[in-house]
C-alpha positions as CSV (number, residue, x, y, z in Angstrom):
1,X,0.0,0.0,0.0
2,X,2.9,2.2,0.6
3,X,4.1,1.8,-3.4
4,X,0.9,2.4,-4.5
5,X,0.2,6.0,-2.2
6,X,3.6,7.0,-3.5
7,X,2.1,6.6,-7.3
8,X,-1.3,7.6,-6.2
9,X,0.2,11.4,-5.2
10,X,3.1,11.4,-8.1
11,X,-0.1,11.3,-10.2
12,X,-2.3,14.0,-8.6
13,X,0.8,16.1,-8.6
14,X,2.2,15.4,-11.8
15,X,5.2,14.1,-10.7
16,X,5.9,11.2,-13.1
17,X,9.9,11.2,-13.1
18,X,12.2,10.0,-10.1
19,X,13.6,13.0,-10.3
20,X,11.3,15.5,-10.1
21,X,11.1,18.6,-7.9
22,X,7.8,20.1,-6.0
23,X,6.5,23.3,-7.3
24,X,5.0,25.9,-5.6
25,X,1.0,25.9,-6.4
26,X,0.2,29.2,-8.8
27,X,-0.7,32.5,-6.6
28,X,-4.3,32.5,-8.1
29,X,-4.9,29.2,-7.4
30,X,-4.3,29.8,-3.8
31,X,-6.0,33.5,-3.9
32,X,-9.3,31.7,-5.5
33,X,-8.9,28.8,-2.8
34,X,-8.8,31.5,0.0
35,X,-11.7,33.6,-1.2
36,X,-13.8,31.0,-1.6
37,X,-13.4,28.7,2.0
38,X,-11.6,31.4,4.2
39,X,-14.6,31.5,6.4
40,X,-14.8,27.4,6.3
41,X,-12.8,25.1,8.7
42,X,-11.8,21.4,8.3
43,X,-14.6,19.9,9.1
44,X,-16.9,21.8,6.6
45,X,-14.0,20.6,3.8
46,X,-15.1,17.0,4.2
47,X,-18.6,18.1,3.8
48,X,-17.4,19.9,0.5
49,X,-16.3,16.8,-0.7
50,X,-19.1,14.0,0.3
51,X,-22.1,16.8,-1.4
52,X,-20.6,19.8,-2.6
53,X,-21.5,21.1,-6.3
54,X,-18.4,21.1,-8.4
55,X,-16.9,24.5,-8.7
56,X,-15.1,24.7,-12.0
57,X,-15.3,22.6,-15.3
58,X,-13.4,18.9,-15.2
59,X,-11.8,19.4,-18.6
60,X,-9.7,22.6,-16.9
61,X,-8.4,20.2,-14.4
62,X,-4.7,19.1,-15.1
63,X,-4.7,15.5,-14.0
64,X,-2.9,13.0,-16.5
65,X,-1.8,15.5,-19.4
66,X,2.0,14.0,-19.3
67,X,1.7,10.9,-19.0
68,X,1.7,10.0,-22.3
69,X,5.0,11.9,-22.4
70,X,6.6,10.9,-19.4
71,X,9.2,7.9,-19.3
72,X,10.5,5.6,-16.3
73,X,9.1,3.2,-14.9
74,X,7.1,5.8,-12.3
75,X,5.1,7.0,-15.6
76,X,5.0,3.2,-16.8
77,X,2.7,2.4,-13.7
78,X,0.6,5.8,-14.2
79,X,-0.4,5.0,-17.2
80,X,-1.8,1.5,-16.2
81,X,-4.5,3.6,-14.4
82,X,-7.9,3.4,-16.0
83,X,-9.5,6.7,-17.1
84,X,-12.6,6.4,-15.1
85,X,-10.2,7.0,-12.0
86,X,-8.5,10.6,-13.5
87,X,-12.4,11.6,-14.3
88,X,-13.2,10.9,-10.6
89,X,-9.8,12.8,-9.1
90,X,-11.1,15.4,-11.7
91,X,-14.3,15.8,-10.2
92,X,-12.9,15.9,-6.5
93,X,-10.9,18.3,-7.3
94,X,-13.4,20.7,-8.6
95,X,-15.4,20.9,-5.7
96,X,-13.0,22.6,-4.2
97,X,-12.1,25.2,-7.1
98,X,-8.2,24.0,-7.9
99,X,-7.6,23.4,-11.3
100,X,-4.5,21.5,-10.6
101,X,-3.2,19.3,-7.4
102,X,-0.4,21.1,-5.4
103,X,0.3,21.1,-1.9
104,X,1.6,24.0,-0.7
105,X,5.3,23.3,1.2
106,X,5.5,26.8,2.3
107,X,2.7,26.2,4.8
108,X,2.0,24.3,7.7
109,X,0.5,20.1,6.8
110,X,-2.3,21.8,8.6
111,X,-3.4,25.0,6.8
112,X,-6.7,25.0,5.3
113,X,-5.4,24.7,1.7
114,X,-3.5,21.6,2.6
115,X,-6.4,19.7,4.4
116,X,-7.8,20.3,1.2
117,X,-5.5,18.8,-0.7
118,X,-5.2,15.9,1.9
119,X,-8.5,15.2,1.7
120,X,-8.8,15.1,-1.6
121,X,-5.2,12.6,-2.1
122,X,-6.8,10.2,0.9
123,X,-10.8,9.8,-0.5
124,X,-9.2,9.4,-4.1
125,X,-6.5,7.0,-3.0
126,X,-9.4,4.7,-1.3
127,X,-11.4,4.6,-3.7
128,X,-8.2,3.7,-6.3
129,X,-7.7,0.6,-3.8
130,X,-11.6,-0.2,-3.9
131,X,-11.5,-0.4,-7.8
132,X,-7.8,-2.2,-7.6
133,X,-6.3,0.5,-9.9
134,X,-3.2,-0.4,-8.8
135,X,-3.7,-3.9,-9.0
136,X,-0.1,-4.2,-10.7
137,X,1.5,-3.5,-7.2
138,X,-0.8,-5.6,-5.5
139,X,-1.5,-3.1,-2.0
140,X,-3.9,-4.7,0.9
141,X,-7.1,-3.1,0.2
142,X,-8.0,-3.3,3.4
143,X,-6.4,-0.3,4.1
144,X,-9.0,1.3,2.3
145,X,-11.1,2.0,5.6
146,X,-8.1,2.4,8.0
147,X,-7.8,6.2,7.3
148,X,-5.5,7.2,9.8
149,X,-2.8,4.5,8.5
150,X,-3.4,6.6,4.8
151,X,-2.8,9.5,6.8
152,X,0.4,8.9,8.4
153,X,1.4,7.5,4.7
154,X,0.7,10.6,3.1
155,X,2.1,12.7,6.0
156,X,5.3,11.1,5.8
157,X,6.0,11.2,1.5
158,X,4.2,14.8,1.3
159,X,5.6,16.5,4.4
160,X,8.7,14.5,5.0
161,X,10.3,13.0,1.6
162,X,9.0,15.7,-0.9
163,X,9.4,18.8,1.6
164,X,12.9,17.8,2.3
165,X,13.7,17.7,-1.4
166,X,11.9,20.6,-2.3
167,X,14.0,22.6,0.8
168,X,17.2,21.1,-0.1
169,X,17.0,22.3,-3.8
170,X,16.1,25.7,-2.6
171,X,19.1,25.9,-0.4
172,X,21.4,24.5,-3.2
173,X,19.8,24.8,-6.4
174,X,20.8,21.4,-8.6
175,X,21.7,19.4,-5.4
176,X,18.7,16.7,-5.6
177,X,19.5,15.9,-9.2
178,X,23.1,15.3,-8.3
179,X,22.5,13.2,-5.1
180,X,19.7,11.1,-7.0
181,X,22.7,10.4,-9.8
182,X,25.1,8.9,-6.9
183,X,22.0,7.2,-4.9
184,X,22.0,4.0,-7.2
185,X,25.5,3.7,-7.4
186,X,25.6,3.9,-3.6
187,X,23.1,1.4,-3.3
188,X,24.9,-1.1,-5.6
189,X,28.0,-0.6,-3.4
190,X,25.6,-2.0,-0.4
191,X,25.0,-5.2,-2.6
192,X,28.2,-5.6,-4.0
193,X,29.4,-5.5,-0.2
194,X,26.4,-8.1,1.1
195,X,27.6,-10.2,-1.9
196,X,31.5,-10.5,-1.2
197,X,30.5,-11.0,3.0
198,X,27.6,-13.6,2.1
199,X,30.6,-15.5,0.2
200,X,33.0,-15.1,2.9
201,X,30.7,-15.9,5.7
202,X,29.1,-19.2,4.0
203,X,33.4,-20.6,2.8
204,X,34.0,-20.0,6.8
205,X,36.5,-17.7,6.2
206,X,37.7,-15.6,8.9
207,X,36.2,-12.4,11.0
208,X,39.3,-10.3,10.1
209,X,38.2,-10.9,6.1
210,X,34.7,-10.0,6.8
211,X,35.5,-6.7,8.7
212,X,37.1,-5.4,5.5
213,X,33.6,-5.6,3.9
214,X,32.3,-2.3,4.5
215,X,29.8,-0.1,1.2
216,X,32.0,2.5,1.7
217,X,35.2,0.7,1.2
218,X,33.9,-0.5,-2.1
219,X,34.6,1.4,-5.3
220,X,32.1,2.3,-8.2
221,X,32.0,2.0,-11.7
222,X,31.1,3.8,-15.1
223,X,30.0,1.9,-18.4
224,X,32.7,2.3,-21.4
225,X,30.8,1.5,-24.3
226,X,34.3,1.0,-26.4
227,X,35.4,-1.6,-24.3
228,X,31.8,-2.8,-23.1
229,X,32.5,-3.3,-19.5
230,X,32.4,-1.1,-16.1
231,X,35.4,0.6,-15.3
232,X,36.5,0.3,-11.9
233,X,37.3,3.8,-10.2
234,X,40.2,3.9,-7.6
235,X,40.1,4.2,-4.1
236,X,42.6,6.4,-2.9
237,X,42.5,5.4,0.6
238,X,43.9,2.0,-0.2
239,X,46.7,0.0,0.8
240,X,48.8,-2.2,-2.7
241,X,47.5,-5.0,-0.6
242,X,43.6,-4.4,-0.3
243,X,43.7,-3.4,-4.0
244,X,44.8,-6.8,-4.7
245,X,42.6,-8.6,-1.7
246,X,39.6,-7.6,-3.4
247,X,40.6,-8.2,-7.1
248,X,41.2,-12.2,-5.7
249,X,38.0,-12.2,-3.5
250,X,35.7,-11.5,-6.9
251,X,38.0,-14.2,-9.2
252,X,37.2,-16.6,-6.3
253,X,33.7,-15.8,-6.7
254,X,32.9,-15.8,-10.0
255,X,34.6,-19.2,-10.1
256,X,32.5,-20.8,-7.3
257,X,30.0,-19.6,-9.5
258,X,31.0,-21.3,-12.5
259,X,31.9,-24.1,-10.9
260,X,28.6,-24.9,-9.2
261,X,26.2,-27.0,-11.3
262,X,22.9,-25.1,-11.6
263,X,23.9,-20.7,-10.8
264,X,25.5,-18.5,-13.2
265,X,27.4,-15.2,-12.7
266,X,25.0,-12.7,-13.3
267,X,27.2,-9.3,-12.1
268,X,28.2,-7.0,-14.6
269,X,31.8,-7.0,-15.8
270,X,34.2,-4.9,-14.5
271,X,38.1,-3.8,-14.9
272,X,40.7,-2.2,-13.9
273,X,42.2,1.1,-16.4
274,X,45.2,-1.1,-18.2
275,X,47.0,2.4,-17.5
276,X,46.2,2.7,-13.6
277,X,47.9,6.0,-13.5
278,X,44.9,7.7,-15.7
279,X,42.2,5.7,-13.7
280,X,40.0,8.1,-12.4
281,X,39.3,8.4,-8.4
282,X,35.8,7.6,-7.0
283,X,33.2,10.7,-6.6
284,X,32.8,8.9,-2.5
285,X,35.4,10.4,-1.1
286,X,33.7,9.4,2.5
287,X,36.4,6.6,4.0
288,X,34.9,3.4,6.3
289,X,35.0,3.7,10.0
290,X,36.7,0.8,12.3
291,X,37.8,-1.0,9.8
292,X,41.6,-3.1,10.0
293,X,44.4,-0.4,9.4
294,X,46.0,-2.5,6.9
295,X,43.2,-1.6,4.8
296,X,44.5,1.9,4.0
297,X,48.0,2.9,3.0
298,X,49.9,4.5,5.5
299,X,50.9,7.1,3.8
300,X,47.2,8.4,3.1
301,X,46.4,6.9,6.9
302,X,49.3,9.2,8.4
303,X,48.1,12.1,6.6
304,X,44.8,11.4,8.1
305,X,43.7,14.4,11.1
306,X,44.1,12.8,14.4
307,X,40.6,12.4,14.9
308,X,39.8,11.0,12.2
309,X,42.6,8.5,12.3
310,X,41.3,7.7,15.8
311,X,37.8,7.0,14.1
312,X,38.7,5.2,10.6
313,X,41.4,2.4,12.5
314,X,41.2,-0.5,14.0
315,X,44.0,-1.5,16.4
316,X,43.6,-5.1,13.9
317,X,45.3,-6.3,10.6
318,X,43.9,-8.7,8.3
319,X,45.9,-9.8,5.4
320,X,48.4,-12.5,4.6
321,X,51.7,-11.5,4.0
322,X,51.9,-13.0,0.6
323,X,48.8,-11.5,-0.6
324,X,48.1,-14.1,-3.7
325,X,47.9,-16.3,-0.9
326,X,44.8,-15.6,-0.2
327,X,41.4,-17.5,-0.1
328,X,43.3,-20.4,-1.0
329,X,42.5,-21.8,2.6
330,X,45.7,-22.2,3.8
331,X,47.2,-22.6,7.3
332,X,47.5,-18.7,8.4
333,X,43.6,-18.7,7.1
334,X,42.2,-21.0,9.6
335,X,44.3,-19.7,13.3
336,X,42.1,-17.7,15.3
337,X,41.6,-13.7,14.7
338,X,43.8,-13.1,18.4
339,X,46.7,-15.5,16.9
340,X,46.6,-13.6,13.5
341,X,46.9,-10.5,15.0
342,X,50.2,-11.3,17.1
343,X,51.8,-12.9,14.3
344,X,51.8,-10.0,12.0
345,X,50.5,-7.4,14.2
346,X,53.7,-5.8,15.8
347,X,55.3,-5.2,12.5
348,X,52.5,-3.9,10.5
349,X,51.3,-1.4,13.1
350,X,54.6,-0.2,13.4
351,X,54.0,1.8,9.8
352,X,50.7,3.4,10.8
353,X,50.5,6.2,13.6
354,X,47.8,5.3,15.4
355,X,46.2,7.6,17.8
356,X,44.1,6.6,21.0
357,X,41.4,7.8,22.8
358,X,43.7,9.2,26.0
359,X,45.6,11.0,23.3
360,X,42.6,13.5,23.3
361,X,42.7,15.5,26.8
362,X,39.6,17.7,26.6
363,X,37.2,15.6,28.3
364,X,34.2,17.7,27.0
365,X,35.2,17.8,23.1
366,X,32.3,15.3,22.4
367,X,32.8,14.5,18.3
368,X,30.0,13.8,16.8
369,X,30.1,12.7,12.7
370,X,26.5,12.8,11.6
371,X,26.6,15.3,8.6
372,X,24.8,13.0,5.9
373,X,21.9,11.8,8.5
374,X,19.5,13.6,6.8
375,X,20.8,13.2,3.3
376,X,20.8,9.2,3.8
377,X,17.2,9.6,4.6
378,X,15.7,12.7,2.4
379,X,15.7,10.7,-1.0
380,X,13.8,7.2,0.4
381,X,10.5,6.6,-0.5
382,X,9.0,4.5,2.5
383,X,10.9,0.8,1.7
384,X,10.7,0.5,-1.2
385,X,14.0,-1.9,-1.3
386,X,14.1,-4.0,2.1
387,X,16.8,-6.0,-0.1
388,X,19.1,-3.3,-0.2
389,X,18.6,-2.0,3.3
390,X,18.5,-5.6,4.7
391,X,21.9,-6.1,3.3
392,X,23.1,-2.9,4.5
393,X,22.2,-4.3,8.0
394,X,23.7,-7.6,7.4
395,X,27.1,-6.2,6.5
396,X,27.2,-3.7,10.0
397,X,26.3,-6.8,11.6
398,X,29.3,-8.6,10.6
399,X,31.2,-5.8,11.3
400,X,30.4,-4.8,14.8
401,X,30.8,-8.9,15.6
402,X,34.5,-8.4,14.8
403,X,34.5,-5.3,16.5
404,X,33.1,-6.9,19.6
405,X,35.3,-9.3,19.8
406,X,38.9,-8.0,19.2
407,X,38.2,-6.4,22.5
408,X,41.1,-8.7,24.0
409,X,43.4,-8.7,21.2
410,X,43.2,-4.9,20.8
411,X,44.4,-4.6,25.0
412,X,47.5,-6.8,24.2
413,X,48.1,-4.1,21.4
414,X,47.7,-1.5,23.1
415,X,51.8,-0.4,24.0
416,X,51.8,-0.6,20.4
417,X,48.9,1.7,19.3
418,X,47.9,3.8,22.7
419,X,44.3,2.6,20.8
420,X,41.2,0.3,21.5
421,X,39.3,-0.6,19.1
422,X,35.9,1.1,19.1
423,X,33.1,1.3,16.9
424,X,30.0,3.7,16.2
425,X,26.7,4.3,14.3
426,X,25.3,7.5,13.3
427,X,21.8,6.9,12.2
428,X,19.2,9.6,11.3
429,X,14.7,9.8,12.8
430,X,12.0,9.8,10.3
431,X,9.1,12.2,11.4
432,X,6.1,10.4,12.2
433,X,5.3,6.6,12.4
434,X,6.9,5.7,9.1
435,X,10.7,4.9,8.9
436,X,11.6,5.8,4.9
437,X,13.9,3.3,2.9
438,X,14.7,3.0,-0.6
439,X,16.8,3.7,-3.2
440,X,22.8,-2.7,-10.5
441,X,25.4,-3.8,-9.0
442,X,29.0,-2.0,-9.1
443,X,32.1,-2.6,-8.3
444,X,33.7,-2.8,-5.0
């Protein structure tokens, strides 16, 4: 029911691409509006719309006139609905004077105006379940008489998701169209990362492998139509040796793949620049938190501010020291993550300057990294992708398991580092009762 509200506003307010940015409703709509019900309250609005006489003609209603235009999959759906449903939006519509459907983001959810739009979007929207208009995504029509779930629904994409896009492009004019390019290729890094850990976790290999699975230490990709493959973009914050981890990890993969009876390798092909010094750096310059420090070079590591060195390392190292060595299953493969650690801790360490919490001496400088919260939430339309969010979960899991339990391997380290090993979550409230969640794989 939640996929079909979302279609059921985008087509009363004419918002057919993915894209698309709320307008403001015209002037003289809203001066006609006002004239006409300024002395009304809510209530008398729902009396409007049960018996009220309809105030303007139904052919001067714009409901439906680019659809036949619009492409994507959100105008694909739209058109599925039956014109016997726009004639009945058109009629709502004009019994309360507004030529087109527009809430107004400038005003309370609660101004008269609004209610009227509301009320219009929710008596529409049941009656679109009662006549299974949107059959094709198959909502529980049952909702049809729980009104103040539809509410809550339309709340949360009108004056939650679409005001926070229509306020962000006014601050920053061009910003939603930009940070709607990166979203899929964000969310493809989530997958490619629950990929690689479901691989790792189900060949038994060990914690200190799956703790270098993190979305944001996997790199995207653009499409080269000359060579008809994705070309892998480089990760700056990378060690020689994590390069070529990851590189083994998806050969070993796609063979398992190959190799198995009844699956085949679906992913998209990807490579790395033959000329690595022209390959072009990743747009996500953001760098994964608590992950091994043999993950990152140390000269970019060293470089790093002190705080955010003390945030991005963990006192732990996870590869072999003959790297091609790896996921071959050998003997250094199967000893414990603590017996790892103090066989090739003390020597790799040594080239990182870690810092420690007691290296901070201002006990009230509480640091706080939380400046995409509202960005990772803005752009999601209700959950429209539990996959990709599930596997998001599933991979900070993992993680925070490692994380957990280094705890006694990271004290013997400590005379090396002066640092524990911590970890941390930053998440982001929805307003209201609805938590939002949406958004091809690409490479790590």
């Amino acid at each position: 029911v939640q996929k079909a509200m979302s279609l059921h506003l985008r087509i009363l307010w004419s918002l057919l691409d993915a894209k698309a940015i709320p307008l403001n409703p015209p002037s003289d709509l809203l001066s006609d509006f006002n004239n006409r019900f300024s002395d009304s309250n809510e209530s008398q609005l729902f009396v409007i719309q049960t018996a009220g006489p309809e105030l303007i003609p139904k052919h001067l209603i714009q409901i439906g006139t680019s659809m036949s235009a619009a492409q994507g999959r959100i105008a694909e759906q739209a058109r599925s609905v039956e014109e016997h449903m726009l004639s009945y939006i058109q009629s709502c519509l004009s019994q309360f004077g507004l030529r087109c459907w527009c809430p107004d983001l400038r005003q309370s959810a609660y101004s008269l105006y609004n209610a009227a739009c509301r009320i219009v979007a929710i008596d529409t929207f049941k009656q679109a379940l009662v006549s299974h208009a949107y059959l094709a995504l198959a909502p529980n029509t049952a909702y049809a008489s729980n009104t103040g779930v539809l509410v809550k629904l339309y709340d949360h994409f009108v004056f939650h998701f679409m005001r926070l896009r229509y306020r962000r492009e006014g601050r920053t004019p061009g910003s939603v169209s930009l940070q709607l390019q990166a979203s899929p290729q964000y969310q493809g890094r989530i997958r490619l990362a629950a990929a690689r850990l479901k691989f790792l976790e189900e060949n038994g290999y060990p914690k200190h492998y799956r703790a270098l699975v993190d979305p944001k230490a996997m790199s995207d990709d653009e499409y080269d139509p000359r060579q008809k493959a994705w070309i892998i973009k480089r990760r700056p914050e990378r060690s020689v040796k994590a390069n070529r981890w990851v590189r083994i990890l998806d050969r070993v993969r796609r063979e398992s793949v190959e190799q198995h009876p009844t699956r085949k390798w679906r992913e998209r092909r990807r490579i790395v620049p033959a000329d690595t010094s022209r390959q072009e750096d990743s747009p996500f310059v953001s760098t994964p938190d608590n992950i091994p420090i043999d993950y990152f070079d140390p000269d970019f590591f060293n470089k790093l501010q002190p705080k955010t060195r003390n945030r991005v390392g963990m006192n732990q190292v996870a590869f072999l020291e003959d790297i091609e060595e790896s996921f071959t299953w050998c003997a250094n493969e199967r000893i414990s993550d603590k017996a790892f650690h103090k066989k090739y801790g003390t020597e790799r360490l040594s080239l990182y300057h870690m810092v420690g919490d007691e290296d901070f001496n201002d006990a009230d400088d509480e640091w706080n990294d939380d400046t995409q919260a509202e960005d990772d939430v803005a752009d999601m339309e209700y959950s429209d992708a539990p996959t990709v969010r599930d596997n998001a979960a599933s991979v900070g899991s993992a993680r925070e398991s490692f994380s957990t339990g280094l705890s006694a391997s990271s004290a013997s380290s400590s005379s090396i580092s002066g640092r524990s090993s911590t970890s941390g979550t930053s998440g982001s409230g929805t307003s209201g009762s609805f938590v939002s969640g949406r958004s091809n794989m690409s490479e790590e």
